[in-house]
Structures are given as C-alpha cells and as structure tokens.
N, C-alpha and C positions, 0 to 999 in steps of 0.2 A: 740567249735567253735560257732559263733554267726550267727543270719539268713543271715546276708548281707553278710558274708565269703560264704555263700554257694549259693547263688544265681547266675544264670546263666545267667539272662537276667538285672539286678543293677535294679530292679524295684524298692528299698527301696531309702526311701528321711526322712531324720532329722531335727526338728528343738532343742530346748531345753526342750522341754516337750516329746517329744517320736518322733519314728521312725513311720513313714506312707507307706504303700504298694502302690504304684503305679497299682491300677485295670486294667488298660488299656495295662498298658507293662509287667505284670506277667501273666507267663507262667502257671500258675495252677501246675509248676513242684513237687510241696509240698515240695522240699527238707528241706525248713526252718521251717516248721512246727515242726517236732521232735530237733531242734538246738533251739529251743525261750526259753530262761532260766524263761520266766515268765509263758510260755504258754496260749500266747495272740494270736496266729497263728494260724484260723481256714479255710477250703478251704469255699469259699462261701458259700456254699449249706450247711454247716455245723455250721454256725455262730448261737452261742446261742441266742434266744431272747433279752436277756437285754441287750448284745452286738450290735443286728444288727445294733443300729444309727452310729457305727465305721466305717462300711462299706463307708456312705458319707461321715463320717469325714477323711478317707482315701484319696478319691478321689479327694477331694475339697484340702487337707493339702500337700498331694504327686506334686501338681504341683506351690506350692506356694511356697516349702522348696526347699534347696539345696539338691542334693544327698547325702548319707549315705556313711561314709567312713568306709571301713573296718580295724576292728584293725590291 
C-alpha cells in the first residue's frame, strides 16, 4: 500500500516531480511513514538534517499542486 492509500485526513498533493505532505492538514497520524516504499516519510521532529529544507518545500509545493490520487 502506498502513503496516500493510508492517509486519513488526504493531506498528500502531487505534481510530476513527487508527492508533497500537506504540514497544515496532516494529522501527525504516522500511518504513511512505514507504507513510503522510498522512506522519505519522516514525523517532524524527526527529519534528518540534509532533509529538513523539504519540510518548506512541502508546504509551499502541497498548496500549489493538485491532490494525490490513490492507486
């Protein structure tokens, strides 16, 4: 199963370059964290250093893109 199949609140938005979390409308449920087949899916507080500039490229890309369709 893929993170946006398991997501409860569709915080996830896509463009052609990758899928964006939505920081504002996810729930911290973590359900997608163990479902991310690349294991990009870190809870905030846990985001690696050389990662953390995803965190705004998250927030800034999640309300520009369409939502994330589930397979």
């Amino acid at each position: 199963m893929l993170p946006v199949a398991v997501c409860p609140c569709e915080c996830f938005y896509e463009d052609a370059d990758m899928v964006y979390i939505n920081p504002e409308e996810c729930i911290d449920c973590e359900a997608c964290i163990p479902e991310c087949p690349v294991e990009a899916i870190f809870h905030e507080d846990n985001v690696p250093a050389q990662w953390v500039h995803y965190i705004e490229l998250n927030a800034k890309r999640s309300n520009e893109c369409p939502p994330a369709e589930s397979p």
